[in-house]
Backbone as CSV, one residue per row, in Angstrom:
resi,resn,N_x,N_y,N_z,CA_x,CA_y,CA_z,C_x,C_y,C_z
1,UNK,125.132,102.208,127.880,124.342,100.992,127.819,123.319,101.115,126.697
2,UNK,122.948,100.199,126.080,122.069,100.029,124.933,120.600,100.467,125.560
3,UNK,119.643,100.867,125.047,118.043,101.585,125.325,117.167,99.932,124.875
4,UNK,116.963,99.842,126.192,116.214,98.563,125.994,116.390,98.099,127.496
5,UNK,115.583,96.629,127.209,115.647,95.463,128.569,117.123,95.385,129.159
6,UNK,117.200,95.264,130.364,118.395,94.963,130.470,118.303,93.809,131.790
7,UNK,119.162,92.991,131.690,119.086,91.538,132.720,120.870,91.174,133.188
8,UNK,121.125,91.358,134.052,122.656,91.499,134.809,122.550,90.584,136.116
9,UNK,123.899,90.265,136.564,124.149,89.614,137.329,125.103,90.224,138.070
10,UNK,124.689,90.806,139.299,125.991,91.129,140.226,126.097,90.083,141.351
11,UNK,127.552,90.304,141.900,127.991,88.942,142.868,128.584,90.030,143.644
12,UNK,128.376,89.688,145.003,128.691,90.488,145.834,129.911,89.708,146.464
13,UNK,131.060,89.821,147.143,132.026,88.758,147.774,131.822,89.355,149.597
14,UNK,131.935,88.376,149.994,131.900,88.986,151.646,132.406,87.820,152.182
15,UNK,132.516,88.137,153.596,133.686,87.825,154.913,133.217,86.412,155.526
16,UNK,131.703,86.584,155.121,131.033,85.501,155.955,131.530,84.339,155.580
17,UNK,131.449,82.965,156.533,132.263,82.155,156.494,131.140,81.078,155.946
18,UNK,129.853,81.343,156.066,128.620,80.265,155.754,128.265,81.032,154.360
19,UNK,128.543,82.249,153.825,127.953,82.855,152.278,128.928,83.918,151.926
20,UNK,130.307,83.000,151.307,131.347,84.219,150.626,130.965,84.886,149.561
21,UNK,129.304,84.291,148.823,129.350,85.431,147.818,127.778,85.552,147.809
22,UNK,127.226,86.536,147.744,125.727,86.432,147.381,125.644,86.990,145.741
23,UNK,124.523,86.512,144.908,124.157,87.001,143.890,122.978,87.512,143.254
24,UNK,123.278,88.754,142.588,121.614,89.437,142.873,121.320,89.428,140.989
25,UNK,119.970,89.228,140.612,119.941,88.869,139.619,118.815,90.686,139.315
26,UNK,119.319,91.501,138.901,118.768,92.521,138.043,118.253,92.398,136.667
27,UNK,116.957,93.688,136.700,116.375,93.102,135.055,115.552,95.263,135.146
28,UNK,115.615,95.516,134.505,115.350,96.884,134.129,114.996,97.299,132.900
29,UNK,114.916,98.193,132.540,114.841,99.045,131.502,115.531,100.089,130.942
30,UNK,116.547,100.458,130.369,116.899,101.442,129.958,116.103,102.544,128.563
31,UNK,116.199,103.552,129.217,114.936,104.363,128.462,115.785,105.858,127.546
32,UNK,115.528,106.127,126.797,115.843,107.283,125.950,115.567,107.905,124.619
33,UNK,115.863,108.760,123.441,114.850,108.879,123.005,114.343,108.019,122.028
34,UNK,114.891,106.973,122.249,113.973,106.014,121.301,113.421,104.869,122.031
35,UNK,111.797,104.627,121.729,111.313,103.418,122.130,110.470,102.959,121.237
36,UNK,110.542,101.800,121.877,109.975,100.184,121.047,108.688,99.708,122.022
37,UNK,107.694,99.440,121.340,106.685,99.372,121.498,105.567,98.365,120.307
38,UNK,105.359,96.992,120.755,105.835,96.231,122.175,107.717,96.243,122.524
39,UNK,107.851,96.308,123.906,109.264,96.214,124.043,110.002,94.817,123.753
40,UNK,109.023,93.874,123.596,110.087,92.680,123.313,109.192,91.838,121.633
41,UNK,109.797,90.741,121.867,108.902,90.000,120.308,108.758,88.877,121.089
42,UNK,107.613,88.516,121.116,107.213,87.670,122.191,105.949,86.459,121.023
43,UNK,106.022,85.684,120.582,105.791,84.700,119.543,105.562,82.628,120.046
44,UNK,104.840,82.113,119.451,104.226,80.768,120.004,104.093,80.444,118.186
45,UNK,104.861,79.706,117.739,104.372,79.363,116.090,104.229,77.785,115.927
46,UNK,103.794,77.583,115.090,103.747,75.843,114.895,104.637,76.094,113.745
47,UNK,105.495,74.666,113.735,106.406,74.894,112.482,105.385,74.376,111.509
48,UNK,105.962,74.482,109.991,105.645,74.000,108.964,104.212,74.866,108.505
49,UNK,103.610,75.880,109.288,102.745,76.695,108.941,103.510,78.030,108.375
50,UNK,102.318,78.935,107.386,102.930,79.823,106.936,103.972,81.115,107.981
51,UNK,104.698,81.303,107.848,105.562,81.837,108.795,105.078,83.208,109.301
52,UNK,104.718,83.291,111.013,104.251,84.979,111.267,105.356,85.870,111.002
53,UNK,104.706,87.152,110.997,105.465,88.291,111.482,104.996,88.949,112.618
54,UNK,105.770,89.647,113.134,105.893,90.598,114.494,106.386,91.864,114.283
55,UNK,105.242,93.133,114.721,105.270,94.162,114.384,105.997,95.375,115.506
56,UNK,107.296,95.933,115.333,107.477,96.107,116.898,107.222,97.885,116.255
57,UNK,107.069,99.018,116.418,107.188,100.101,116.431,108.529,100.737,116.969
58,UNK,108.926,101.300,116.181,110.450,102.108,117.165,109.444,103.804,116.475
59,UNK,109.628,104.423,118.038,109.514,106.126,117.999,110.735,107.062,118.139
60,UNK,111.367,107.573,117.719,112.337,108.780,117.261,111.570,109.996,118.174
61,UNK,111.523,110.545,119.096,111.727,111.910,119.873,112.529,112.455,118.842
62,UNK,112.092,113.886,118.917,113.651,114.896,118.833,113.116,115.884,117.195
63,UNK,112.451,114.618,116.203,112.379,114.736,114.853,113.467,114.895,113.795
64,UNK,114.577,114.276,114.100,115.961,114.192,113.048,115.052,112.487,112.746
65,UNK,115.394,112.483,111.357,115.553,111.364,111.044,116.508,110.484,111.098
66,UNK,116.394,109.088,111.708,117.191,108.346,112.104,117.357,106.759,111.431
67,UNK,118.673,106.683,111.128,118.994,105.590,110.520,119.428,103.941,111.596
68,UNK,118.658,103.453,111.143,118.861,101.984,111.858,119.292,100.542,111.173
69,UNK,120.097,99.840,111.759,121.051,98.798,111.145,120.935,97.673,112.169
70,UNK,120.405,96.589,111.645,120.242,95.119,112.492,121.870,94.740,112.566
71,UNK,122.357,94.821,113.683,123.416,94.575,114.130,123.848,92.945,114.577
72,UNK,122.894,92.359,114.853,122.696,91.384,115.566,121.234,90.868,115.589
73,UNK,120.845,89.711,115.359,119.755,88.963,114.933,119.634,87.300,115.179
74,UNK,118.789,87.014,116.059,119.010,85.411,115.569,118.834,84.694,114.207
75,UNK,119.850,83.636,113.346,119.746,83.189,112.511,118.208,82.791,111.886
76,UNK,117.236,82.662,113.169,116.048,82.097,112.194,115.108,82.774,111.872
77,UNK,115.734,84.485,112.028,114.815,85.119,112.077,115.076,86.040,110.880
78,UNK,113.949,86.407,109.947,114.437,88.209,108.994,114.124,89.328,109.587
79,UNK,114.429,90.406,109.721,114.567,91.439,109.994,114.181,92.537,109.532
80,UNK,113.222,93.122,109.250,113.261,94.625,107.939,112.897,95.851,109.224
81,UNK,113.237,97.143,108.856,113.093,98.090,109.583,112.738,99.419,108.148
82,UNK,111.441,99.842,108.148,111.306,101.436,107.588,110.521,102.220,108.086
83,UNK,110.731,103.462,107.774,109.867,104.245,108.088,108.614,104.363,107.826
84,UNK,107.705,104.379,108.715,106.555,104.667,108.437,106.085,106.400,108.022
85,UNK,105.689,106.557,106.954,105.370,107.929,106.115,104.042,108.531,106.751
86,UNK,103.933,109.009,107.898,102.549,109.707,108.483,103.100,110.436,109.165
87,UNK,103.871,111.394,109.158,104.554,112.443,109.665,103.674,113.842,109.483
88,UNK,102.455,113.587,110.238,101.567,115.079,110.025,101.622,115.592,111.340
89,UNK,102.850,115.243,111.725,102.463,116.193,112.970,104.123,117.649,113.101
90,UNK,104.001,117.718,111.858,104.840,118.835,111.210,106.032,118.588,110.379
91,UNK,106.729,119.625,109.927,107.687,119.641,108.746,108.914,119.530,109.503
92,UNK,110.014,119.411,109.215,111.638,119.625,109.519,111.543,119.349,110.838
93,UNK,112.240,120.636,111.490,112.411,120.220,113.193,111.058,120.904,113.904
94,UNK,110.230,121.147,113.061,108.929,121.018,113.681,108.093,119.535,113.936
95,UNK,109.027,118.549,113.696,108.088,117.146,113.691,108.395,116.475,115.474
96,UNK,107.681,115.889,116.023,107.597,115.872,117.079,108.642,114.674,117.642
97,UNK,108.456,113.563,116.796,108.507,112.440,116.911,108.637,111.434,115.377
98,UNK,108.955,110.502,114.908,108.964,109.864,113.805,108.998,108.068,114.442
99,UNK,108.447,107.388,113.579,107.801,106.371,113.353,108.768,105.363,112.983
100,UNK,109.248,104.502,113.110,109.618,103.481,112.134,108.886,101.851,112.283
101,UNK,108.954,101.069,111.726,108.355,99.845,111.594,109.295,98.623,111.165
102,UNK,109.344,97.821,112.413,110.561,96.915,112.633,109.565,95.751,112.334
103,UNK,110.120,94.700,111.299,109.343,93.615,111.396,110.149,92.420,111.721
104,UNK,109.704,91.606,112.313,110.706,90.433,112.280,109.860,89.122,112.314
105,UNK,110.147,88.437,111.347,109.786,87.462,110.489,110.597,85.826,110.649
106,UNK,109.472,84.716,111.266,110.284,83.490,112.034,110.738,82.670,109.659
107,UNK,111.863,82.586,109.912,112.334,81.757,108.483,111.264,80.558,108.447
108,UNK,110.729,80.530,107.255,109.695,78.984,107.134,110.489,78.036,106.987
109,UNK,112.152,77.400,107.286,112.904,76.209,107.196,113.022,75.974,108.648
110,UNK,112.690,77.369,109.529,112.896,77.012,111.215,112.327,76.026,111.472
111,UNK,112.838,75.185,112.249,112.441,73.471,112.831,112.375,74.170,113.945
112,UNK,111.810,73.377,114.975,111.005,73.589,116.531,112.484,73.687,116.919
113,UNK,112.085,74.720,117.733,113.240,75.523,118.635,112.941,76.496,119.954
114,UNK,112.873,76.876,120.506,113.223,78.161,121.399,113.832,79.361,121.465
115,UNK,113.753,80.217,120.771,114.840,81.231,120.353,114.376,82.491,121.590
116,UNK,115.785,82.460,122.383,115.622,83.242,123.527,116.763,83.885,123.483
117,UNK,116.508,85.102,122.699,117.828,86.004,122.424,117.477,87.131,122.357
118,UNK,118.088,88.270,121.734,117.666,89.421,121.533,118.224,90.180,119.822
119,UNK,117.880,91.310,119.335,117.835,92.020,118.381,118.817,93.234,118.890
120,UNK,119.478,93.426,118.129,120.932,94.724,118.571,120.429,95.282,117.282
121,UNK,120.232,96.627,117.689,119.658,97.345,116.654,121.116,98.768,116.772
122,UNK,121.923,98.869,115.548,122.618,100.387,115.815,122.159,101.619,115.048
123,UNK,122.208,102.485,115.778,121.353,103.955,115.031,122.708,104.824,115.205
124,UNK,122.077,105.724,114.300,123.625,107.236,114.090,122.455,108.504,114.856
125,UNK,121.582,107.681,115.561,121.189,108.730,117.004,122.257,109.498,117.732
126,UNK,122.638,110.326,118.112,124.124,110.890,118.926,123.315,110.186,120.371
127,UNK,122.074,110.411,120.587,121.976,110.031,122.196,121.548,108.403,122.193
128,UNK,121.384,107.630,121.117,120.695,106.795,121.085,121.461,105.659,120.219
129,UNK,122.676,105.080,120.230,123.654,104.579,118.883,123.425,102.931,119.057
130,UNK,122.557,102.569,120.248,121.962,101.160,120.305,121.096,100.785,121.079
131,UNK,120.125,99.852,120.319,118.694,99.357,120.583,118.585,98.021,120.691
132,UNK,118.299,97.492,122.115,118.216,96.015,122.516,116.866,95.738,122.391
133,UNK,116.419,94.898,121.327,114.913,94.149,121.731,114.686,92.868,121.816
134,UNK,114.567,92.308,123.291,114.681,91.018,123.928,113.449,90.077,122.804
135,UNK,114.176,88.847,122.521,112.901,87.824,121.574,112.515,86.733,122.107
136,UNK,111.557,86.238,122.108,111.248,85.053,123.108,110.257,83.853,122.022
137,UNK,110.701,83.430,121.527,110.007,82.777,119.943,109.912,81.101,120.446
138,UNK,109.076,80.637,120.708,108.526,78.768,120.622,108.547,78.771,119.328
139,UNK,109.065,77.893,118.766,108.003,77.181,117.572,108.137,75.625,117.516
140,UNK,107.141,75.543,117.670,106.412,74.324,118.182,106.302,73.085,117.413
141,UNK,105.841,71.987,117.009,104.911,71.144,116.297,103.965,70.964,116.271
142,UNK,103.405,70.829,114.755,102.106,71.179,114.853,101.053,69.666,115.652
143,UNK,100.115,69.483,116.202,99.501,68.425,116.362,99.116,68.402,117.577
């Protein structure tokens, strides 16, 4: 399963003659060595203003440097991911942890919408090869 939010639907089937199926609506977290912090992109914009950005942090455990690829993105959104260079907390596989800096940026042609999707992030992590970050974006009119 991808390291991130996770929101599922199980349906249970049974005998009963008044409720042949019940359905249970799950929502969790999957955790490992990479996290995102804030865990989701959570945004309120007025259109036609200069366009925000949203700063999410991804942390690397372990200290291999790790490569990341926007897999999946909503159309109205840009995407950039680098490393952040403050790695003083040692050399090679003495580093504890590493930094990166995910930005994601609403397009200034976005017209008022709701964008309730998520970000598929893939890494060449061996324990870590995908990163879900749930987006929850209004953008509004201005007035």
């Amino acid at each position: 399963m991808p390291i991130g939010a996770l929101n599922e639907s199980v349906v249970l089937k049974t005998n009963h003659p008044m409720r042949p199926e019940v359905r249970l609506e799950l929502s969790g977290r999957m955790v490992g060595p990479i996290s995102a912090v804030p865990g989701s992109v959570q945004m309120t914009v007025h259109a036609g203003t200069k366009p925000p950005s949203k700063v999410v942090t991804l942390w690397v455990r372990g200290g291999e440097p790790t490569k990341f690829e926007v897999a999946e993105a909503p159309e109205e959104l840009k995407v950039g991911i680098e490393e952040v260079d403050d790695q003083a907390q040692g050399t090679g596989k003495d580093v504890k942890s590493r930094r990166y800096r995910l930005t994601v940026t609403v397009l200034p042609e976005t017209r008022p919408t709701i964008i309730n999707s998520s970000i598929i992030l893939k890494t060449d992590h061996p324990n870590a090869t995908e990163l879900k970050i749930p987006v929850m974006i209004s953008i509004i009119n201005r007035g």
